[in-house]
N, C-alpha and C positions, 0 to 999 in steps of 0.2 A: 343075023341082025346085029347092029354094032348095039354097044350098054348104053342103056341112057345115063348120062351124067347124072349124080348126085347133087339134088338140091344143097347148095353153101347155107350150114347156119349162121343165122343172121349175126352181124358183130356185137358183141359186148358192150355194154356202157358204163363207162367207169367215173368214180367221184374222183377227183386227182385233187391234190391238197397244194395251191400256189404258192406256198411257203418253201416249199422243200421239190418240188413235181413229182413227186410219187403218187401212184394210185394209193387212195384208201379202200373201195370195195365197187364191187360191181353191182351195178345201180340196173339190173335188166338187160335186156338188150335194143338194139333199133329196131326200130318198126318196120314189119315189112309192109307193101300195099294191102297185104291181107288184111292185116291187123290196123290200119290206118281205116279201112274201108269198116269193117268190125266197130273201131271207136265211130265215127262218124253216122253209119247208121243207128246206131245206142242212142247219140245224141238225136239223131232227126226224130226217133221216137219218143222223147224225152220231150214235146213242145209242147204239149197239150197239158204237162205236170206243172208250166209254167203260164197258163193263160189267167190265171185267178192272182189279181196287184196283191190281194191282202196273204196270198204264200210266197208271192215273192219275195216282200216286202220281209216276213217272218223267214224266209229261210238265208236272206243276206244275212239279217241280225245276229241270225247264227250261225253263219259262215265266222262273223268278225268273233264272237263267243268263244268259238272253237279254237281259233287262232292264239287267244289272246290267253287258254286253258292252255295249250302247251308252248306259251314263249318260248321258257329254258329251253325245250329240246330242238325249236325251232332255229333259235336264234344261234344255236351250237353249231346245229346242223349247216346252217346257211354260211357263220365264218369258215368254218372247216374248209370249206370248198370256196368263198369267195376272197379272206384277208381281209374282209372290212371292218370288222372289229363290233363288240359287241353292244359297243354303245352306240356306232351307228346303226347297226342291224335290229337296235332295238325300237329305238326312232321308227326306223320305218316300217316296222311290224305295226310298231301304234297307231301308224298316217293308215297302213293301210287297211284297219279294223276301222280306224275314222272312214274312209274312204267310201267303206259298205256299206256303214250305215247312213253317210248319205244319202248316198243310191236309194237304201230301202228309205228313207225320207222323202223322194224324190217320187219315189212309188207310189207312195200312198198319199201325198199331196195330187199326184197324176197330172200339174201343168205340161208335163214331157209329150205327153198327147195328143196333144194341140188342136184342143176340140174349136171346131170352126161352124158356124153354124149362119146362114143365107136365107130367112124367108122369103118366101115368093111375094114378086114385087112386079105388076105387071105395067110397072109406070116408068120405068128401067128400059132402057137400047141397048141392046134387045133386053126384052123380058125377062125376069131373073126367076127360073123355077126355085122349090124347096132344093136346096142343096146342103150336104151335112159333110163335113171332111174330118178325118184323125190319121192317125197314126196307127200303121199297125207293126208289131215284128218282121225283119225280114227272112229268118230259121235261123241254120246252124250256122255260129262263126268261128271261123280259123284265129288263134291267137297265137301269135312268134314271141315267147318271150325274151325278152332284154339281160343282157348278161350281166348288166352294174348295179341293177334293185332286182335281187331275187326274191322280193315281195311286192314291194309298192307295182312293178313293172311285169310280173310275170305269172304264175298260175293266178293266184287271186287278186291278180293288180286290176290297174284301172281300165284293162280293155277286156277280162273278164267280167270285173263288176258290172261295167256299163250295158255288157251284152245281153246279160243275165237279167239287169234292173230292167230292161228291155223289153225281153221274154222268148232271148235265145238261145237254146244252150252253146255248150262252147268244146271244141276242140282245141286243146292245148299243145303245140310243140314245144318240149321242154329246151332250155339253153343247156349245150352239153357242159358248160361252165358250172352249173349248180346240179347235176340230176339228182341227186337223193334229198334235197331240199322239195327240189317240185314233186317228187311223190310224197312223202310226209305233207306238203300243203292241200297235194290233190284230194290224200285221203282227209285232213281235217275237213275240206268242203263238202265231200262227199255224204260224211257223216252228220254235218248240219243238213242236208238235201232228207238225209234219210226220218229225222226229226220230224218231214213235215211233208211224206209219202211220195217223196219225189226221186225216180229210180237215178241210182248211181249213175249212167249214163249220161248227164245232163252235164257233166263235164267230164270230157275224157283226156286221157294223156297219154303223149307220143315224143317217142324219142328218137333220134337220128336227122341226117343231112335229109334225106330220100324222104324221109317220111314229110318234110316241108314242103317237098316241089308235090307229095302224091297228095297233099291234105289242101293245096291251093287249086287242084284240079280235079278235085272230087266234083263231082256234079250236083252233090246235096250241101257241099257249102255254098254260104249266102252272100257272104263277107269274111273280111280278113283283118286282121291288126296289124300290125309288126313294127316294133322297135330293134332298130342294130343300124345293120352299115348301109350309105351307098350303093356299093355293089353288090349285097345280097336283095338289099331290099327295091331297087329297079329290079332284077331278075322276076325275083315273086309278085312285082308288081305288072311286070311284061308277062307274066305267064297267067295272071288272073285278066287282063285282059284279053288274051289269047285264046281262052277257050270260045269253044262254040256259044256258051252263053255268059259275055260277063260279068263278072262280079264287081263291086267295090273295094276298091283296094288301101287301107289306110295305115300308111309306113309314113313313123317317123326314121330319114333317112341320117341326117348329117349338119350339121349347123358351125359356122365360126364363131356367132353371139358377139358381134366387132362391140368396142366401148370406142366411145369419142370422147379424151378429157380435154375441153376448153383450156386454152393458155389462160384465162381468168381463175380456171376452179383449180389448174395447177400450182399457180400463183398464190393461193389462200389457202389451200387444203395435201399439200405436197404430201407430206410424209402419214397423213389419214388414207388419203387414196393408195398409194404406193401399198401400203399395208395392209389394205381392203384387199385389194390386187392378189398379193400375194394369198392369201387365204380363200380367195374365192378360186383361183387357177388349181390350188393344190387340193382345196375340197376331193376327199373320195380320191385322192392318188391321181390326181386331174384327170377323171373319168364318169363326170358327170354332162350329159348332152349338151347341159347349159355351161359348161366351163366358158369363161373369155377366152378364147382363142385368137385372136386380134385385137391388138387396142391402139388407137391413134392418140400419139402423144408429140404437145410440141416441141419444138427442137431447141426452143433456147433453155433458157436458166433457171427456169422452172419447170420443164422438161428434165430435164439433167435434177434436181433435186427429189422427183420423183421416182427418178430411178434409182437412183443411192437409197430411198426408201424402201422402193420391191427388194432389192438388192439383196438389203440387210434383214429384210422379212424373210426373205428366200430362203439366205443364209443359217437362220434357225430353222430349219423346217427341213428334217430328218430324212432319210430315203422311207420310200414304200415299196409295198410290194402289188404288184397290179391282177388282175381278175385270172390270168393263166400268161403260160411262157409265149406264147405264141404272139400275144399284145406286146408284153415286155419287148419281144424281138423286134414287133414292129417299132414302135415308141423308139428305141435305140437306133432303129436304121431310120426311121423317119426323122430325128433331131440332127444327126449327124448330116444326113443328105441336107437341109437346110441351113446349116452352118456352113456349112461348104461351097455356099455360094455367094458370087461377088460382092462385097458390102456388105455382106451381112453381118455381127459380131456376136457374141455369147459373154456380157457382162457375167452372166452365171451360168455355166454352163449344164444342160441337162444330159442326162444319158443314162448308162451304168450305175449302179449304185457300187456297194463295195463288194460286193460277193453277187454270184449268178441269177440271183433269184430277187434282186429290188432295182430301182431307179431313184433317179436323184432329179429332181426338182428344178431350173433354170428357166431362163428366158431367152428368147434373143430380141436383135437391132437392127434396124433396115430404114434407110431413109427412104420413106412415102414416094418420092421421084421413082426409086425404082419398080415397084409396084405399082404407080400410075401408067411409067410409060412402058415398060419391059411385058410380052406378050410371050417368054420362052421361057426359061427355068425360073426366075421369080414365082410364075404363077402358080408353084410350087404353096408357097406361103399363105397360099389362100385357100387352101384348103387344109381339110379339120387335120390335127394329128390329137388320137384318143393317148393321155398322159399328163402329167405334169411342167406341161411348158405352153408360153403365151409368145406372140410375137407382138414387137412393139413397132409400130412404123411410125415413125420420126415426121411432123410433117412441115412446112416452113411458112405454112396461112394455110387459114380457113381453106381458102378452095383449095389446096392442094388437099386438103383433106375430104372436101368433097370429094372431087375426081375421083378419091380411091375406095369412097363408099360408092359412087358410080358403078365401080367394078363388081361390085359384092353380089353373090346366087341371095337365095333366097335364107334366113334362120327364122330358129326358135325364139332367139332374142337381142337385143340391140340397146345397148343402155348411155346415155349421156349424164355426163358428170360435167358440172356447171357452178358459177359461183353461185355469192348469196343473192348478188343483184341480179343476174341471169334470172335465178327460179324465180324471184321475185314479177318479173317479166320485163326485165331492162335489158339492155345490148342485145335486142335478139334471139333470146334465150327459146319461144316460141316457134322461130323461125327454123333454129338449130333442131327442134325434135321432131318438126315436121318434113325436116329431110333425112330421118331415119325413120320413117313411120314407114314407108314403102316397104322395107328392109325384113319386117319380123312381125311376128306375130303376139309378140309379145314386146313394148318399148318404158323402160326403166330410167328411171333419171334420181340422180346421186344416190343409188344403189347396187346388190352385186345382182346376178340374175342365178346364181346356185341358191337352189333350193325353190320348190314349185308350190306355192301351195294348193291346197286342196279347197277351191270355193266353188259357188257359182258363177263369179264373175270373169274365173280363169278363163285363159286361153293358153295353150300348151300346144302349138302346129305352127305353121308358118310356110311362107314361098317358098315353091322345092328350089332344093332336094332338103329342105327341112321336114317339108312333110308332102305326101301325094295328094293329099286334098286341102281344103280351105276348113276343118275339122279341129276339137281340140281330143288330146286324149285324157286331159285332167281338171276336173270337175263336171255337174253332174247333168250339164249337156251334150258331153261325150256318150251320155245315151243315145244322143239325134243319130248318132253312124249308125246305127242297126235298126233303123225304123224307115219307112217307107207312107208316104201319103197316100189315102185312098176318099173317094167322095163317093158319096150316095144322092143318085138323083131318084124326084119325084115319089121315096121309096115308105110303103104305110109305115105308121111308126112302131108296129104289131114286128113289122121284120126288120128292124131294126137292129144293131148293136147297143146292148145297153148305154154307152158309152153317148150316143148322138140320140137317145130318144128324148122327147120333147121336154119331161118333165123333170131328166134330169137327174135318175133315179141314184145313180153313185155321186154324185153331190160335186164334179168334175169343177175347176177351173174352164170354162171356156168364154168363145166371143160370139155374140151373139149379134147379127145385124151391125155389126162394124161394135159393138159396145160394150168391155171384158165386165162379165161376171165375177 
């Protein structure tokens, strides 16, 4: 008999330091199926520790507790591995403790519910029996964390919180960009869970490529999240719908976030916007989803004034260093392939920084004709490059700059810069944001679109490939992803859910006979 082959152990996970690219320590190893299938059942037993709002509610509160008890070592932790500096990493440790307690807000107010309630009406075509409807969990979800907020975006961000505010636990693949980050966060959750008898299983953590494709076709996940690319996140979105039974799939994929600045608001506001511009592109080493990545700007002389504006905003604004080398490499061959093509110029040019390990900051130029009528390497420019560079297309009137938002997939956000008369609602200025409303799911006017906040009114998705559903993933109806409607007909109010019985016993927000309580 020949040997059987020696099972390979599994690879190593390493913290790598994007400063320098060396590894710092080995952060575990990848998960094999075993061990994916292990975390995922842990969690599907884990749902019943979350059926009662008032622990869930109390065990957010002190997820955010926890978090906010080891900043320092967090916040350490998380530069180490990402370069983003401690004052930003600190920022978003605090959005995302705010974040939780939302959520547990959200809880224990319980409008997320959506108790609906139908008495029998037999004067009604047809007749309208007792009907009672809410919301319930849908289990376990799959969360892809985001490699550029290794908090607000990933173990305890806002597609964990929302899951959980829900009442389902969560499966976490960790971004191999921060892995000793995601486990120090996993275990601060953990340990809030444990405060308030709810087993550690309720969120689990996995690391590797494999362990992504084995956790979106586990048969006890319910739903998915995922922030990152295009072509990762179609892949795990084609394979959650591929299973035998599927799932909901909600990837934010990729966004331009085009700006329209008016030859008006050019005209008045040159060297404000320009310098807006510049600050919102380079935000986060320009690696924030919402970066402007396209801006239509007009072609005459105040066009040209605000580019001597970005210019010289550029021009102070140092190199960075980006989330891991493998971006940088992209970023450097994706600038460079765009400059290199017809018409196109590099007033500042981006790329390389001074040494192997940062990049430098630029723009480039294109006049809008090319991008309206060119259907072969332009079309390059329309799509996202994750870095520090915007492209400016030049346009020569209004409708040239339609036609070129014509062209546009789907974003995150879409923002118009206009004058004072415009906002006021002269020349049109209405007319202009109504033809970027199609565009995004979120639309801004004389504002930058970096930085999300954290409301109820947010909206954070958009037409794909910005996002796979019409969903948001930030604020605290990012719950609705992980709930499911169900109605109860003709049913005693003895069998009831507490939730739909008559009189109401949890003191719910609902609508009653067409009428909100």
């Amino acid at each position: 008999m020949s040997a059987i082959p020696p099972v390979p152990a599994p690879s190593p996970v390493w913290s790598v330091d994007p400063r320098t690219g060396e590894r710092r320590e080995q952060v575990g190893a990848e998960a094999t199926p075993e061990v994916v299938d292990s975390a995922v059942l842990a969690a599907h037993a884990a749902r019943g520790a979350l059926a009662d709002r008032a622990v869930r509610s109390a065990f957010l509160r002190s997820a955010a507790d926890q978090l906010e008890a080891g900043r320092d070592e967090f916040v350490a932790a998380a530069d180490a591995e990402t370069a983003l500096g401690t004052a930003r990493l600190t920022g978003e440790l605090a959005r995302t403790c705010y974040q939780l307690r939302s959520f547990a807000g959200s809880v224990d107010e319980g409008s997320f519910l959506d108790v609906i309630i139908s008495h029998p009406d037999s004067s009604a075509t047809p007749p309208v029996p007792d009907l009672r409807r809410y919301k319930i969990p849908l289990g376990v979800v799959a969360v892809y964390s985001a490699s550029n907020f290794p908090f607000a975006f990933s173990v305890a961000g806002g597609d964990t919180a929302s899951a959980l505010a829900a009442g389902c636990p969560v499966v976490v693949k960790a971004h191999p960009d921060h892995p000793a980050t995601s486990e120090l966060v996993a275990a601060a959750v953990r340990r809030a869970a444990a405060e308030h008898g709810i087993p550690a299983g309720v969120l689990g953590l996995v690391h590797g490529f494999e362990a992504g494709v084995s956790l979106v076709e586990h048969p006890l996940i319910a739903a998915a999240g995922f922030t990152g690319s295009v072509r990762g996140g179609r892949a795990l979105f084609d394979a959650a719908a591929a299973r035998p039974t599927p799932i909901p799939f909600h990837g934010e994929l990729g966004s331009l976030n085009p700006v329209w600045i008016t030859e008006a608001a050019a005209a008045e506001r040159a060297e404000e916007i320009g310098a807006g511009l510049a600050g919102s592109m380079t935000m986060g080493v320009g690696q924030f989803c919402v970066k402007p990545g396209l801006v239509l700007a007009p072609a005459g002389p105040a066009g040209d004034q605000l580019l001597k504006s970005l210019g010289r905003s550029l021009a102070d604004t140092g190199a960075g260093v980006m989330l891991d080398h493998r971006m940088r490499d992209n970023f450097v061959t994706g600038v460079a392939e765009r400059a290199d093509l017809p018409h196109v110029e590099a007033p500042v040019t981006p790329g390389p920084g001074a040494d192997n390990h940062t990049v430098a900051p630029g723009f480039l130029t294109v006049p809008a004709a090319e991008l309206v009528q060119d259907q072969g390497p332009h079309a390059l420019l329309l799509e996202e490059c994750f870095g520090p560079v915007t492209v400016v297309a030049r346009y020569a009137d209004a409708a040239e700059a339609e036609a070129l938002l014509a062209r546009l997939p789907g974003n995150l956000t879409a923002t118009l810069h206009v004058s004072g008369a415009q906002a006021a609602g002269a020349d049109g200025g209405a007319e202009l944001l109504a033809r970027l409303t199609p565009l995004a799911g979120r639309v801004l006017v004389n504002a930058w679109p970096t930085g999300v906040a954290v409301a109820p009114a947010q909206h954070h998705g958009g037409p794909y490939p910005a996002t796979t559903s019409t969903s948001t993933s930030v604020g605290t109806t990012a719950a609705e992803r992980w709930l499911r409607p169900v109605s109860y007909q003709s049913t005693p109010d003895a069998l009831l859910p507490p939730e739909l019985r008559e009189d109401n016993p949890l003191g719910l927000p609902r609508v009653v006979d067409g009428r909100r309580e």
